[in-house]
C-alpha positions as MATLAB code, in Angstrom:
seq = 'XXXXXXXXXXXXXXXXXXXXXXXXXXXXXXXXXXXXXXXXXXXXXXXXXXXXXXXXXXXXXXXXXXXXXXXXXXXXXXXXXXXXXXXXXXXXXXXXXXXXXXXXXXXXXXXXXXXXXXXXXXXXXXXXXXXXXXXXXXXXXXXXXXXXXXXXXXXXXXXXXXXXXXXXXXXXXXXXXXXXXXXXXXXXXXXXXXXXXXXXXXXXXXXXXXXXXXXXXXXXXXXXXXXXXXXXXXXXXXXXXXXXXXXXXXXXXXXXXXXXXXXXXXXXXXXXXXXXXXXXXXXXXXXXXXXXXXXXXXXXX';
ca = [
      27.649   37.994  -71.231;
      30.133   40.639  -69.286;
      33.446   40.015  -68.946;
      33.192   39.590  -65.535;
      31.260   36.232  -66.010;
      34.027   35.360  -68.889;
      36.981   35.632  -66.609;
      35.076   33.382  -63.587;
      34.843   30.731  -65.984;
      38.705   31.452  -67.237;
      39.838   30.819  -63.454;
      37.292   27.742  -62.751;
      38.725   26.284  -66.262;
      42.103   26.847  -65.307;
      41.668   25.209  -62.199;
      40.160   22.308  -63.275;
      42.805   21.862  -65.934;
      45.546   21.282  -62.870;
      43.576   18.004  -61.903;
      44.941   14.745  -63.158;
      42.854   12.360  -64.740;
      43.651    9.159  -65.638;
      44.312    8.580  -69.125;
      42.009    5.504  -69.798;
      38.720    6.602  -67.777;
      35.758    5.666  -69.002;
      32.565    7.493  -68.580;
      29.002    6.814  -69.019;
      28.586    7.837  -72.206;
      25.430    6.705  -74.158;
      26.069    3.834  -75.779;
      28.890    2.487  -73.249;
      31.583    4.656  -75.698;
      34.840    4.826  -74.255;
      36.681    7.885  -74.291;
      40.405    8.753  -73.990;
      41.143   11.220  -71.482;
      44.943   12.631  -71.302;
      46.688   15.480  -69.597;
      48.856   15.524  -72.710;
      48.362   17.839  -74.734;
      45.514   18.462  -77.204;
      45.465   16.282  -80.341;
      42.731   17.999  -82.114;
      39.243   16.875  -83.799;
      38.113   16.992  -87.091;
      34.826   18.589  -88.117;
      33.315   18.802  -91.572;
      34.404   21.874  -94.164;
      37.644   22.215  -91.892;
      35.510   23.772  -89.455;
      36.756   24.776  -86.209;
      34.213   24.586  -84.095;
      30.570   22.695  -84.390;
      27.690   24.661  -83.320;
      23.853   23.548  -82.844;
      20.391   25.537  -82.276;
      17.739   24.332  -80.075;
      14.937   25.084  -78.831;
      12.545   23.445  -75.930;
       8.539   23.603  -75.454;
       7.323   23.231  -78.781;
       6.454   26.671  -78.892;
       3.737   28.643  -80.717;
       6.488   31.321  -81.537;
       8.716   28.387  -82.889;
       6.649   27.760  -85.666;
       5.339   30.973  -86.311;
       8.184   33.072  -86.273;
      11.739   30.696  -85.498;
      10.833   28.271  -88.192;
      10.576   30.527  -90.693;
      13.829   32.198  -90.482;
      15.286   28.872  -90.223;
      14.099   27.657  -93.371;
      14.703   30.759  -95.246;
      18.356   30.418  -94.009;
      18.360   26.570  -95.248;
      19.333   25.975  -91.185;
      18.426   22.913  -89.815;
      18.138   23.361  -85.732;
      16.601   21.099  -82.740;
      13.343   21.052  -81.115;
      12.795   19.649  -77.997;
       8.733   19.086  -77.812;
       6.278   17.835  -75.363;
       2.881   16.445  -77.493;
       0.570   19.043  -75.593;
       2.325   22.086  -77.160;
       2.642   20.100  -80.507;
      -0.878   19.791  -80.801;
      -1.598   23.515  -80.959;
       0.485   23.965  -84.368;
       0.379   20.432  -85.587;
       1.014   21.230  -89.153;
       3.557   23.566  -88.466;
       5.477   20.968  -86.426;
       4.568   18.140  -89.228;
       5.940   20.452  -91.868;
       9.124   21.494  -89.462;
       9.822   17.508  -89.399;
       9.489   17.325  -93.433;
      11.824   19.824  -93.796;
      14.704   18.306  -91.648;
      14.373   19.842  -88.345;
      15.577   17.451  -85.553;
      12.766   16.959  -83.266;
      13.829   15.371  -79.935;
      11.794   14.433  -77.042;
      11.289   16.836  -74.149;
       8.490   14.221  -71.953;
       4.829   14.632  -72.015;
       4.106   16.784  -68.546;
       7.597   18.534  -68.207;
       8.652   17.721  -64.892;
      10.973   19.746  -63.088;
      11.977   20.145  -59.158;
       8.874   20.788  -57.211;
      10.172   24.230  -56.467;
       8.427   25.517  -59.043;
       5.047   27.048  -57.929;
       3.799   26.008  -61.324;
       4.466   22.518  -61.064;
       3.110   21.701  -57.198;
      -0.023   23.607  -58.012;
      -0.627   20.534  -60.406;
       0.876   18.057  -57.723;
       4.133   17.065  -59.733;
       7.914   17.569  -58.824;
      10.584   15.409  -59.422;
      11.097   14.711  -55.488;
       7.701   12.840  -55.355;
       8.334   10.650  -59.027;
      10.253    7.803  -59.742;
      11.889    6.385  -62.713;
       9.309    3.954  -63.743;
       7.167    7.091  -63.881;
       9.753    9.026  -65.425;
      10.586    6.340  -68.314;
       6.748    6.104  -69.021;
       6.664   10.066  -69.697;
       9.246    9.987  -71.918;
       7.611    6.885  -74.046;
       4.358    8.384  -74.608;
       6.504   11.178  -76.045;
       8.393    9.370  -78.343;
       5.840    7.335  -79.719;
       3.403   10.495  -80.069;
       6.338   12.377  -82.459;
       6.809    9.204  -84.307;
       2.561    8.431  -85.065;
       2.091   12.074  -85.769;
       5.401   13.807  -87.051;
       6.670   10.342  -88.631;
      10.105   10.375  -86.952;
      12.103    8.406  -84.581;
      12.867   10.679  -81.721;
      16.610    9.992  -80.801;
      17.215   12.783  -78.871;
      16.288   14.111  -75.289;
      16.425   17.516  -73.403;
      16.109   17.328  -69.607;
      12.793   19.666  -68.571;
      14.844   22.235  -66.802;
      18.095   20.773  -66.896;
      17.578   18.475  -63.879;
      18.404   15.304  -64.019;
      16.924   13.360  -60.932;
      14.391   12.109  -59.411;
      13.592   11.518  -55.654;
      15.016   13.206  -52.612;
      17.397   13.262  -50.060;
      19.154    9.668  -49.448;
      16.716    8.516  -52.184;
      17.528   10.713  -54.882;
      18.459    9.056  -58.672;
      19.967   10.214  -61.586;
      18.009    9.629  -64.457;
      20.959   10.273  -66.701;
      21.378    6.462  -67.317;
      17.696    6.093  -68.215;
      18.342    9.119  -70.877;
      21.284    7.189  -71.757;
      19.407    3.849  -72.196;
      16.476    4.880  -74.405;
      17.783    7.762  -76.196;
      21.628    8.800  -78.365;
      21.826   12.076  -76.866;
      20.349   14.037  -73.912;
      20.897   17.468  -73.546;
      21.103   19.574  -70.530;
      20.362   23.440  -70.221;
      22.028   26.697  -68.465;
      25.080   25.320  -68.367;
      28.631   27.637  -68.667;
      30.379   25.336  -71.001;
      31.161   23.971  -74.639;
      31.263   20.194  -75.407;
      34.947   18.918  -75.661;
      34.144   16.199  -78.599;
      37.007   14.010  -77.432;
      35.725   13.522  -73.921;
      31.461   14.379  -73.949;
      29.270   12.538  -72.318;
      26.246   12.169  -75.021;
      23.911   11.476  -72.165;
      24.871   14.977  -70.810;
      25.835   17.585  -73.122;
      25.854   20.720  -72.081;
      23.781   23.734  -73.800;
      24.086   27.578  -73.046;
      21.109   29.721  -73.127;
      20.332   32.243  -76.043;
      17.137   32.882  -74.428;
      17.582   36.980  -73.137;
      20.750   37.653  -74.908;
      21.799   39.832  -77.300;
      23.908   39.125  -80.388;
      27.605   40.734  -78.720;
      26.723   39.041  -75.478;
      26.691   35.458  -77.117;
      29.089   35.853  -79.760;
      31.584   37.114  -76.930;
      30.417   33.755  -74.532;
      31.016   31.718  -77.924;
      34.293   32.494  -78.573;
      35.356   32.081  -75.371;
      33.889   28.608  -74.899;
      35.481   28.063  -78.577;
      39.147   25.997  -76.847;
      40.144   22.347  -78.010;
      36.962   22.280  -81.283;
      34.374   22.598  -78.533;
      30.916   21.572  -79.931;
      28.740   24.555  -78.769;
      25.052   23.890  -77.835;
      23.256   26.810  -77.547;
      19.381   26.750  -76.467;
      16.351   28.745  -76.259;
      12.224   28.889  -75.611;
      10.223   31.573  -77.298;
      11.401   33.463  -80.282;
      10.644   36.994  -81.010;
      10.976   40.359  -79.200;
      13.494   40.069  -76.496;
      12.388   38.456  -73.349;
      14.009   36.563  -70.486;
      12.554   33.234  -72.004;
      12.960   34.563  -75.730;
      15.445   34.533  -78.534;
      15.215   37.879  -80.349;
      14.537   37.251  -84.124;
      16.671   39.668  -85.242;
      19.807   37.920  -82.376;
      18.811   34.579  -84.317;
      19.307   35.794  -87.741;
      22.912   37.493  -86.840;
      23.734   34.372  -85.001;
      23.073   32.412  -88.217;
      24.644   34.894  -90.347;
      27.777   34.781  -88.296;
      27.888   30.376  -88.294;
      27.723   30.454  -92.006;
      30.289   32.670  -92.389;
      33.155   30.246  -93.643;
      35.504   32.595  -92.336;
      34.486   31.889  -88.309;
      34.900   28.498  -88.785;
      32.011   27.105  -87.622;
      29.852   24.090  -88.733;
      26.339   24.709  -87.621;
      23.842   21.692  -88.021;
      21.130   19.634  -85.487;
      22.500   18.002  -82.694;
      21.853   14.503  -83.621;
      23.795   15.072  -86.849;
      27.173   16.581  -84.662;
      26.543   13.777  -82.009;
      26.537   11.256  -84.810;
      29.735   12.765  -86.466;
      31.534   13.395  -83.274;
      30.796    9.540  -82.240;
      31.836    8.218  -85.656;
      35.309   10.376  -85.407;
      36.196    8.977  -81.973;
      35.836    5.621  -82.798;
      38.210    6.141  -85.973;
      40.483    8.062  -83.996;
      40.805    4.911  -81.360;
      40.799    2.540  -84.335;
      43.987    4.462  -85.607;
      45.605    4.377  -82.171;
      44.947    1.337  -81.558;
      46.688    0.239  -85.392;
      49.097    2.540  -83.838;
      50.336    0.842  -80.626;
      50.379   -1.955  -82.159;
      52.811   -1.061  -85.515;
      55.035    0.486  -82.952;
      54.823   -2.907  -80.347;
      54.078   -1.026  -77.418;
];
């Protein structure tokens, strides 16, 4: 992106960097994990390969153009990324997606009608909006989804990305998050358009934040990469379509320099689906609290 949009988010980290927090608050993370937070400073995170930063590709819709083009330069590439997929969509390429699941690809749930905020003119022609659900209806959507992937791809679905990146339901004085739900029935849930990288001492699995590779070309995303790269960040990045350039597409040619540049060992980057980094990322924080906990304790404090 310009540098314009770069140095916003400079001053808005900056800022937010002169709040206190208090060292032992505990978020909702899925699972109930409890995470560390400290103004002191950074104590680093471990990643696989010595790798600086983790990085992971997804993608949303269960796309035609995901099986017929993205898959294919995935798999020549031996990259494994995420696929976020309603059972509507899946249906149209149903091999392709059974195939895409044989060969490693995470697929996550993305519910079975896609509901967003009403605002959009394509969802109130059909009568839906998230103002006018609840979360009984919500948790429902999301079931059918999961147990369609797992009766025709023949995989658990552990994974969730919120249709549109909301994450309510209701309106006004009756508006709910339906983060805890996404918490509750799934290990990670992912949001979208967001400005940010994933601290992996401090993320919330039930919202991680993904930037959009949808529209952008290859020097506008490396540049919003290394910028978001501070304290190991785990770097989500997400798209729809993939082929020519588009405002809802990632161009082929963007995704095969973006995968040329993760496997470079030389950027430091560990790129792999983001069930595996979740999984690694929750693994290393509980070792890391085991070994302060053995810690305080040697020392008698």
């Amino acid at each position: 992106m310009k540098l314009g949009v770069c140095s916003a988010l400079f001053i808005l980290t900056s800022l937010s960097s002169a709040v206190s927090v208090d060292a032992h608050q505990q978020i909702g993370v899925a699972h109930a994990d409890t995470v560390r937070v400290s103004k002191d400073a950074y104590q680093g995170f471990v990643y696989p390969n010595n790798a600086q930063n983790a990085v992971s590709l997804s993608f949303d819709d269960a796309r035609v153009s995901q099986v017929d083009i993205g898959l294919p330069i995935l798999d020549k590439y031996g990259v494994k990324a995420t696929f976020y997929v309603v059972p509507n969509a899946v249906e149209e390429r149903l091999a392709g997606w059974q195939q895409a699941a044989k060969n490693g690809h995470e697929i996550a749930n993305h519910t079975a009608n896609h509901v967003c905020s009403g605002n959009f003119e394509w969802l109130r022609q059909k009568g839906l909006g998230l103002e006018q659900i609840d979360l009984n209806w919500l948790a429902e959507d999301m079931d059918i989804t999961s147990r369609y992937i797992e009766e025709k791809l023949a995989v658990k679905a552990t994974g969730f990305a919120y249709p549109c990146g909301h994450t309510f339901v209701g309106q006004g004085e009756k508006t709910q998050s339906y983060v805890p739900l996404v918490a509750e029935k799934f290990n990670v849930g992912r949001t979208w358009n967001d400005e940010t990288g994933n601290n992996p001492n401090y993320v919330d699995m039930a919202q991680v934040a993904a930037i959009r590779m949808d529209g952008m070309s290859f020097e506008q995303l490396v540049e919003m990469i290394e910028f978001m790269r501070v304290n190991n960040s785990w770097i989500v990045l997400a798209g729809h379509e993939v082929g020519k350039s588009g405002w809802y597409t990632v161009d082929e040619q963007v995704l095969v320099q973006l995968i040329a540049y993760f496997n470079d060992p030389k950027n430091g980057y560990w790129l792999d689906t983001i069930d595996n980094v979740a999984t690694h990322i929750t693994k290393q924080r509980a070792h890391n609290s085991e070994k302060r906990d053995s810690s305080q304790l040697s020392s008698g404090d």
